[in-house]
C-alpha positions in Angstrom: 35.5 4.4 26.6 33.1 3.1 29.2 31.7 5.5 32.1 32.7 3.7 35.7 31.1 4.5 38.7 32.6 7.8 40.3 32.5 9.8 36.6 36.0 8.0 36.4 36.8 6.2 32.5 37.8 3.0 31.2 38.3 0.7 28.9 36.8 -1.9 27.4 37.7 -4.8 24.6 33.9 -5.8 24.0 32.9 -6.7 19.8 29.6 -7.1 18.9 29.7 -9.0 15.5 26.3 -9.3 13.4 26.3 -12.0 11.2 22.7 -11.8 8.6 22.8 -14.3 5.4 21.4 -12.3 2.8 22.0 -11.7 -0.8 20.8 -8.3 0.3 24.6 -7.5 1.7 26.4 -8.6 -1.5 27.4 -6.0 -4.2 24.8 -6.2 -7.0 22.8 -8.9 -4.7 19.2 -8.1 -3.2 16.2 -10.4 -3.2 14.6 -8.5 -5.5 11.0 -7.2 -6.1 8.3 -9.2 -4.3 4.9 -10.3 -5.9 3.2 -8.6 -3.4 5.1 -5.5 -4.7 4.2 -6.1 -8.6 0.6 -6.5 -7.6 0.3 -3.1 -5.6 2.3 -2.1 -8.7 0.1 -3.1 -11.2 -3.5 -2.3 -9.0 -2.1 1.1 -8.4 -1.3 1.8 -12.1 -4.7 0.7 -13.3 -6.8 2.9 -11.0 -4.2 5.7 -11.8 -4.9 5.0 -15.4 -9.3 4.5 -14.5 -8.9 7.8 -13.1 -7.3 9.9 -15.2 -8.6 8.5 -18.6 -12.2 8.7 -17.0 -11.5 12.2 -16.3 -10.0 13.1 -19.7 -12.9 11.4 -21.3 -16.0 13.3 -19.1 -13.6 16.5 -19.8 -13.6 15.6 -23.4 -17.0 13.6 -24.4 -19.1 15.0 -21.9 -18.0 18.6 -21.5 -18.0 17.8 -17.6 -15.5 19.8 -15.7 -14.7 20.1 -12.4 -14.7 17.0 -9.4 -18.0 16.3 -11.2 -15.7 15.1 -14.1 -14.3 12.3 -11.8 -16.0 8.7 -13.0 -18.7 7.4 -10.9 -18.2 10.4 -8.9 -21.4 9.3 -7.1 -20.1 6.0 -6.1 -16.4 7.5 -4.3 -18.4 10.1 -2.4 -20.3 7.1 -0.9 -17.5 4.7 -0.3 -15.8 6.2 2.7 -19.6 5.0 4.6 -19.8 1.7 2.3 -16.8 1.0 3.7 -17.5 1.7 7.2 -20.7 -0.4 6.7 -18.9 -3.3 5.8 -16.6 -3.2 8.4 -19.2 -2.8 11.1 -21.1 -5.5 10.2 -17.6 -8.0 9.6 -17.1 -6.5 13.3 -20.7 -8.0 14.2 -20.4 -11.6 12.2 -17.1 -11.7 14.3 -17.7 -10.9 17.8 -21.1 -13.3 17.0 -19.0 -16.1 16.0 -16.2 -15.6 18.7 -19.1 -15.8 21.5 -20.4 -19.0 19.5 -17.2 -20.7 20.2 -16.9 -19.4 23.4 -20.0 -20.6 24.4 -19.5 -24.1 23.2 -16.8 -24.2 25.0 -17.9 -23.5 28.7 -20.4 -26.0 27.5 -23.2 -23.5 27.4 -22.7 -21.6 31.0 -21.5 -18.4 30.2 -22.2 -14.5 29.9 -21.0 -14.3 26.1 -24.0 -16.1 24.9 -26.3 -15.0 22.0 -28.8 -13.1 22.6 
C-alpha cells in the first residue's frame, strides 16, 4: 500500500529484483578467508604470544611484577609520541613535495613555493 496525496491509499504492482553473482549467496558457498585476513591473523597472534610469554617470562625469570613486567615496557610508553613523530614529519615530506609539483606546474609563479 502506497500513501496518495489526500491521506487516501492505493496500490501498487512495483518489484524490485536484486540480482548479485556471488558464491557468497549459495548454500556452503562464500569466498572465503582473504590474505589480508590470514596476515592480521597471524601478526595479531604473534604479538599476542610476544606479550604474554614476555610477561610470563619477567613474572617468572625476573621476579618483575606489575605493568613493569610488560617487555620493553620503556619502548610502548614512548610509542604513542614515536608515532606521532613519524607522522608529522610524513605530513611535512608530503605537503613539501605536493608544493614541489605544484610549483612546477604554474611554472614557478605561485604562493605554494618553498620557502
Amino acid at each position: 500500500m502506497v500513501d496518495l496525496p489526500g491521506g487516501t491509499q492505493g496500490t501498487t504492482k512495483c518489484i524490485l529484483e536484486f540480482k548479485i553473482n556471488s558464491p557468497a549467496g549459495c548454500p556452503g558457498g562464500s569466498y572465503g578467508v582473504s590474505r589480508a585476513s590470514l596476515i592480521l591473523f597471524w601478526i595479531f597472534l604473534i604479538f599476542a604470544l610476544y606479550f604474554i610469554l614476555g610477561t610470563v617470562y619477567n613474572i617468572k625469570q625476573n621476579n618483575i611484577s606489575g605493568k613493569e613486567a610488560i617487555p620493553n615496557i620503556e619502548f610502548w610508553r614512548t610509542f604513542p609520541s614515536l608515532v606521532q613523530d613519524g607522522m608529522a614529519t610524513t605530513v611535512a615530506a608530503s605537503t613539501k613535495v605536493v608544493n614541489k609539483i605544484k610549483s612546477k606546474i604554474s611554472g614557478g609563479h605561485s604562493a605554494y613555493n618553498e620557502i
